[in-house]
N, C-alpha and C positions, 0 to 999 in steps of 0.2 A: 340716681338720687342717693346723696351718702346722708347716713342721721348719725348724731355725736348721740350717745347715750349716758349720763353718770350715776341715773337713781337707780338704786336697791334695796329691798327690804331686808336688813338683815347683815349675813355674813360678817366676815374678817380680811384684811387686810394682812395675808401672808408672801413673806418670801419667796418667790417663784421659782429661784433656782432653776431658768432655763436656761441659764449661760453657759451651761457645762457643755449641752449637747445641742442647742439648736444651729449650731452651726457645720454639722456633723452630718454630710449627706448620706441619701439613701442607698446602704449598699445591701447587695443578697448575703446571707449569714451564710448557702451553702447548705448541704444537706447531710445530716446528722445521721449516723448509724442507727438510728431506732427512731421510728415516731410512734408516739402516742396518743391516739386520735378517742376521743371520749364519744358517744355518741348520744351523750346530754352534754349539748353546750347552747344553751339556750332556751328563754323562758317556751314551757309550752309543753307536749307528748315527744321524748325522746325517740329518734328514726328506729328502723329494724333495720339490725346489719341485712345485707346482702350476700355478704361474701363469707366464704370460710376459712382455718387455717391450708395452707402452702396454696393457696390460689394468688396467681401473678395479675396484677393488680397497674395501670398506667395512668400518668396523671392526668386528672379532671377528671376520671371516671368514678362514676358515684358507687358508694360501697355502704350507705346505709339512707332506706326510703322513708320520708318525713309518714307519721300517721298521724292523722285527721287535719284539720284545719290550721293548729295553731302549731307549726310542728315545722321541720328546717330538714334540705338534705346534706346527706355529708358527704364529702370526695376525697379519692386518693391527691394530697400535696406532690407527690410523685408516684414514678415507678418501681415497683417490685415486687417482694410477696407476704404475704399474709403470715405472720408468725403464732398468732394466736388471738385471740377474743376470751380475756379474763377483766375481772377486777380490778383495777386500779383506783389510788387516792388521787382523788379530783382536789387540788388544790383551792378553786373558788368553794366548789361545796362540801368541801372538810370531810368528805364522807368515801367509802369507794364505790366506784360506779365502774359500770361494764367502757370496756375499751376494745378500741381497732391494735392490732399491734402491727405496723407495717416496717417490713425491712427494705428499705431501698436498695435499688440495684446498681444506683448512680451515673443512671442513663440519662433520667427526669424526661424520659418518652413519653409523648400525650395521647391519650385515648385519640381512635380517629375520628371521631366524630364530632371533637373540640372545631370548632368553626368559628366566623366572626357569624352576629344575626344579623347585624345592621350596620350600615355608614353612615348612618343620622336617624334624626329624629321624626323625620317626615316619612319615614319609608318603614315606620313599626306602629302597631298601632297601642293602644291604652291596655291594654288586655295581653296580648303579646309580652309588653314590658312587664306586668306581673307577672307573667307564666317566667319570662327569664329570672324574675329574683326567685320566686320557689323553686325553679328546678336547680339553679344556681349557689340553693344554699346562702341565700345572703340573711345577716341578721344586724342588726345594730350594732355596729363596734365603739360607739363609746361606751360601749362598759354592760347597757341595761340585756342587747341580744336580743332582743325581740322581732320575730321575725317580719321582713319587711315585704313580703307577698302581703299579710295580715295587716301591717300599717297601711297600704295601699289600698284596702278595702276598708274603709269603715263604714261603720253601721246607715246604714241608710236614711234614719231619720235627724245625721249628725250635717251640717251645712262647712263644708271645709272651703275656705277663702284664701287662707295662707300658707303658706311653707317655708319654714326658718330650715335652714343650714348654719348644723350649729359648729363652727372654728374657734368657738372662744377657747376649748383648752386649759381651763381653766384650774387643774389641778396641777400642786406643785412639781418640778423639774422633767412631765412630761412634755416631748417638742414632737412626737408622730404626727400629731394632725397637722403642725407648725409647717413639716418638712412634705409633709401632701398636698398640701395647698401653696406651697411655695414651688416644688419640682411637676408636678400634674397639678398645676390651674385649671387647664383647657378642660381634661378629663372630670375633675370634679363639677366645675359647671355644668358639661355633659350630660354628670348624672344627677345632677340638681334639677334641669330643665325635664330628666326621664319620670323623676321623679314628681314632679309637676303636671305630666301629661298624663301619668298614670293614674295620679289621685283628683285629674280634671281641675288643676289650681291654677288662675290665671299670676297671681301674684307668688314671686319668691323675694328673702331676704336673706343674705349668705351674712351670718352674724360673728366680728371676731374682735376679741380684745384687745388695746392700744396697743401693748405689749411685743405684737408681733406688726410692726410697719413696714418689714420686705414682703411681708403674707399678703398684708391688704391692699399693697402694690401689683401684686400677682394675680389676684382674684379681680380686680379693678378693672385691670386690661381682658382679663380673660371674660368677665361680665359683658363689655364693651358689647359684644357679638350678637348679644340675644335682648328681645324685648322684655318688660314685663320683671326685672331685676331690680333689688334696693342691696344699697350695702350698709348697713348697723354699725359703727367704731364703737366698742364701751368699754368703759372706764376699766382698769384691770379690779378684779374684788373677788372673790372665792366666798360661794359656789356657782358664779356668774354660769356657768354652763349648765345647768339643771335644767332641764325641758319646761319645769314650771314656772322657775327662775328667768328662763329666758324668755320665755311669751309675756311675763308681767312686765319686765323691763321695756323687750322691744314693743310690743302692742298696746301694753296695760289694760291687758285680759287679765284677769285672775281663775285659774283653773280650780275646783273643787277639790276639796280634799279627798283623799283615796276611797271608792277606785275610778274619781273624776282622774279625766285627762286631757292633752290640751284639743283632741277633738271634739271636747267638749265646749269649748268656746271658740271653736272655727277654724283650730290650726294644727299642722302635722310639724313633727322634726326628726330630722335625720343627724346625724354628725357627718362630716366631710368625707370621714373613711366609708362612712356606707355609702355614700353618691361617688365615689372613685370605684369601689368594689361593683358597684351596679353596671358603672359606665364599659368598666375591665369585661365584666358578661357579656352586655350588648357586642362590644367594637372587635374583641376578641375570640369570644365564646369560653372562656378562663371563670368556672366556675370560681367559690370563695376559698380556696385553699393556701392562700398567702394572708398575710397581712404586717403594715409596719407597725416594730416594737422599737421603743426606747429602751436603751440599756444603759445605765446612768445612779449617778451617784457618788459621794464622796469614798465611799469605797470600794468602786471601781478604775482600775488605771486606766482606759480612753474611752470616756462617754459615747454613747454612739446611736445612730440609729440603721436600724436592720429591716429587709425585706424578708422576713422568717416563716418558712414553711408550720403552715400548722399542728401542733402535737409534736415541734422543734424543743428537746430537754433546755429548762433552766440551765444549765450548768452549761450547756453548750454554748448558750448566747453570752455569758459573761465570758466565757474564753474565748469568744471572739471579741468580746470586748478589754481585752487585755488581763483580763482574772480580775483578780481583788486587787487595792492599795492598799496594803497592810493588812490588819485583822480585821474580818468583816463582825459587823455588832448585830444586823440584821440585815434579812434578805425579803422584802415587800413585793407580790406581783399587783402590780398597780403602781399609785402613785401614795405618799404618805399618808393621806386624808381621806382616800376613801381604798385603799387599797387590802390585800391580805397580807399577814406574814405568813411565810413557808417557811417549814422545819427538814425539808428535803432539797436540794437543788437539780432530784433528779427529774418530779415532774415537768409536767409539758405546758406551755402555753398551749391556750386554746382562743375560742375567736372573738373571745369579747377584751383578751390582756394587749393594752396598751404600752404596759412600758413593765421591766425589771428595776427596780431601786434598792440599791447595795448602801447602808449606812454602815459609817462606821462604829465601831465600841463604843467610841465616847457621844458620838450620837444617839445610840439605842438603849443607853444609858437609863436604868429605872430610878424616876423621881418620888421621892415618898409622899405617899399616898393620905392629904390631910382633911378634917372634919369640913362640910360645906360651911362655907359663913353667909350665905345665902345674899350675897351681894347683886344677882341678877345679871351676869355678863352673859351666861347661858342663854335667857331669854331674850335680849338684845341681839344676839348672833346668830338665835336659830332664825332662816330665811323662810321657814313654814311658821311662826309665831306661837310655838309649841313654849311649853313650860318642860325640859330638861329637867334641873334637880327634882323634882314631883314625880315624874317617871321614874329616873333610874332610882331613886330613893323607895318608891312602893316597891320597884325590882327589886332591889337591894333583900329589900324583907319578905319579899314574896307574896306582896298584895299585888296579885295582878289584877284583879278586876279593878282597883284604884288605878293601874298604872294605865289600865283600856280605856278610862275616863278619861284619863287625861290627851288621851288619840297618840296614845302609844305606835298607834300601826300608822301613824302618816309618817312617823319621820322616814328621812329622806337615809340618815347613817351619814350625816355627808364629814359629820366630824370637829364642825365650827364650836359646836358645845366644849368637849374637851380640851380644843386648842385654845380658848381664849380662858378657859375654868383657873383659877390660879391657885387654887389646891390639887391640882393635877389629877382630879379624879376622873375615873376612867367612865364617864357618862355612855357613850357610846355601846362599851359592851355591855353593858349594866340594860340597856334599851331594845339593844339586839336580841337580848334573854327573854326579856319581857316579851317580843315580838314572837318568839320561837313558842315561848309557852303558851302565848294566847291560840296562836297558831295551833297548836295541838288538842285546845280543848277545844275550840271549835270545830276543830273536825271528829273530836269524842263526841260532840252534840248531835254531829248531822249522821253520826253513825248510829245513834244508840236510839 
C-alpha cells in the first residue's frame, strides 16, 4: 500500500541542496590517529568508563556501562589503546564533558566475542531484540539519541499500533539516510520489522519524501518481502521529518505538546539509520560504533558521504573529503537548520552527527540584524503553532516567565522561524536562551 501525502501544518519550503552529495556512495573514511569518544552522547545517565589509560582495547568491546534505565553503552570503533579519560569540548553540548581517548593500532581487530545473534526474525524473540539494542549501544541517530532499548519499552498504560520509519531526511544537503536506504534496503527493513516485534506492532509505515525516487524504489522492493508494510511518499517541505510532524501528516494524530509524545497517540518512530544499526547488531553482532555522515557543502571540494568510525576528528572527514574549496565562512555539524556551528575542526562526531556542512564566506555572511514589523511569517511557519516573535522578544528583555507563557519549552529549534523572518533576526537563539534559563530555574525550585 503506497499513500501520496502533501498536507502540513506549518513549515517552509527550502532549497534542499542534495545534489552535491547524494549521488556519492558509501565509502569507509578509514581510521583516524585519535578518536574521541564522549561518554554523554545521548539523552539520559551518562555510561561509566570501564576501561583505563594504556589498557589495549578491540573493536566492539564495550568500554563504558550505560547506568540506570535511560542510559546507552559505549564501544571501542576500533582497536588499540587507551590514551587517556579527560575533558574534552563536546561540540553538540558546548560544554566539556569527560571523554574515552583511544589510539588506534590500525588493525580494527574485533573483540571475540563479536558474533552474529540471529539469521532472522523468527529465531529471536521480543525481548532478546531489546537486550541486543541496550547492550549494543543503539540510540536514535537522527539527531534526538534517545536510547532505543527505552523506546522499545513504553509505558504500559500507552496502546502502540504503529511504527513510522522515518526517510524523509528532511533537512537541507543532508543524503546519509538517502544513501542507507538506497545501498542497505534489505538491512533497514530488517530492522524496521525488529523493530516491530520488539514493541509488539503489527503495522509499520517506512516514510520518505518525493525528493529521493531511487530511495523509494529500493525500500519498495525491499518492503515486497514482509507482511503488514505501508509506504508514505510526501511532498518535500521542512520540517517534514519531525517525529510530531510526522505522525500528524502520516496518521493525523496530533501528539501533545511537551513532554507528550507520539506514544502518546499510539505510535513509535525510528529513523532509518537506527533500523540499519539495530539490524547490523542482530545479523552481525557489530555493536553502534560506526555510523554514516555526510560531508558536503559548497565549501568543500567533493561532497561525499562516509562510513565514519565514532569520535572520527572533524577535520579528518573534510580531508577526506577533499578539504575546503576556497575559504571556508563556516563549519556546521549537522545540517543548516537544525544543526551546530563549531569553532574547532578538531572535535569528534559523535552518534547522533549526521552530516558536516562547510559554507562558504559569502554564504556565512552576517545580515544586519532589523526591528520586527510583526508581519507574522514566524507564526505561519512554526509547525508546532507557537507565536516566535513573543518569545524571543520576552527573551530579548529577559521576561522569562512571559516567554514560558508563551510554551517557550515546546519549540522544536527546528529553525523555520528565522529562515522565513525577513528582518533576519536571530529568533532561534533568542528561544534557545529563554529555554536554558527556564530550565535552570526550575530546577532552583525543585532544589530549594
Amino acid at each position: 500500500m503506497i499513500t501520496i501525502i502533501k498536507k502540513m501544518i506549518g513549515g517552509v519550503p527550502v532549497p534542499d541542496k542534495k545534489e552535491l552529495s547524494e549521488k556519492s556512495p558509501v565509502g569507509f573514511a578509514g581510521i583516524p590517529d585519535e578518536l574521541v569518544l564522549f561518554v554523554s552522547q545521548h539523552i539520559g545517565a551518562s555510561p561509566v568508563p570501564l576501561v583505563k589509560p594504556k589498557d589495549t582495547v578491540k573493536r566492539g568491546q564495550i568500554i563504558a556501562e550505560p547506568q540506570g534505565f535511560v542510559s546507552a553503552a559505549l564501544h571501542a570503533p576500533t582497536s588499540g589503546v587507551i590514551k587517556a579519560i579527560e575533558p574534552r569540548f563536546h561540540p553538540v553540548q558546548a560544554r566539556m564533558c569527560e571523554a574515552i581517548i583511544l589510539e588506534p593500532d590500525g588493525r580494527h581487530e574485533p573483540v571475540e566475542e563479536l558474533s552474529p545473534v540471529a539469521s532472522d526474525l523468527d529465531s529471536i524473540s521480543p525481548e532478546k531484540i531489546r537486550a541486543v539494542a541496550e547492550q549494543s549501544g543503539i540510540v536514535g541517530l537522527g539527531g534526538a539519541c534517545f536510547p532505543t532499548s527505552v523506546k522499545l519499552t513504553p509505558p504500559e498504560d500507552k496502546h502502540i499500533d504503529t511504527y513510522l520509519l522515518n526517510g524523509s531526511e528532511c533537512e537541507p544537503y543532508l543524503t546519509a539516510d538517502h544513501r542507507v536506504m538506497l545501498e542497505q534496503a534489505d538491512k533497514v527493513i530488517f530492522g524496521l520489522k525488529a523493530l516491530m516485534k520488539a514493541s509488539g506492532v503489527e503495522r509499520g509505515i517506512v516514510c520518505i519524501e518525493d525528493n529521493k525516487p531511487d530511495a523509494i524504489e529500493a525500500m519498495k522492493q525491499a518492503m515486497s518481502r514482509y507482511d503488514g508494510l505501508e509506504l508514505a511518499v510526501l511532498s518535500t517541505r521542512y520540517p517534514r521529518g519531525g517525529e510530531k510532524q510526522l505522525t500528524q501528516a502520516v496518521l493525523g494524530r496530533e501528539v501533545p505538546p511537551p513532554p507528550g509524545l507520539p506514544y502518546d497517540v499510539g505510535v513509535l518512530v525510528s529513523n532509518v539509520g537506527t533500523a540499519y544499526a539495530l539490524a547490523e547488531a542482530i545479523l552481525t553482532g557489530l555493536p553502534l560504533v560506526e555510523r554514516v555522515v555526510t560531508v558536503t557543502g559548497e565549501g568543500v571540494a567533493k561532497p561525499s558521504n562516509f562510513k565514519a568510525l565514532i569520535g572520527t576528528p572533524v577535520s579528518y572527514l573534510i580531508e577526506k573529503a577533499g578539504g575546503f574549496s576556497g575559504t571556508p565562512g563556516k563549519v556546521i555539524m549537522g545540517g543548516p537548520m537544525m544543526g551546530c556551528a563549531i569553532k574547532s575542526l578538531d572535535v569528534p562526531i559523535v552518534k547522533g552527527t549526521g552530516g558536516i556542512l562547510v559554507l562558504t564566506k559569502e554564504q556565512a555572511a552576517q545580515e544586519p540584524i532589523l526591528p520586527c514589523i510583526k508581519c507574522g511569517k514566524c507564526i505561519d511557519a512554526c509547525p508546532l503553532g507557537l507565536q516566535p516573535l513573543w518569545i524571543s522578544a520576552y527573551a530579548e528583555r529577559g521576561f522569562m516567565e512571559e516567554a514560558e507563557s508563551f510554551r517557550a519549552m515546546d519549540c522544536m529549534e527546528c529553525g523555520c522561524c528565522a529562515y522565513i523572518c525577513p528582518a533576519k533576526r536571530p529568533l532561534v537563539q533568542w528561544i534557545r536562551m529563554a529555554k536554558s534559563e527556564i530550565t535552570s530555574r526550575r530546577k532552583a525550585r525543585r532544589q530549594s
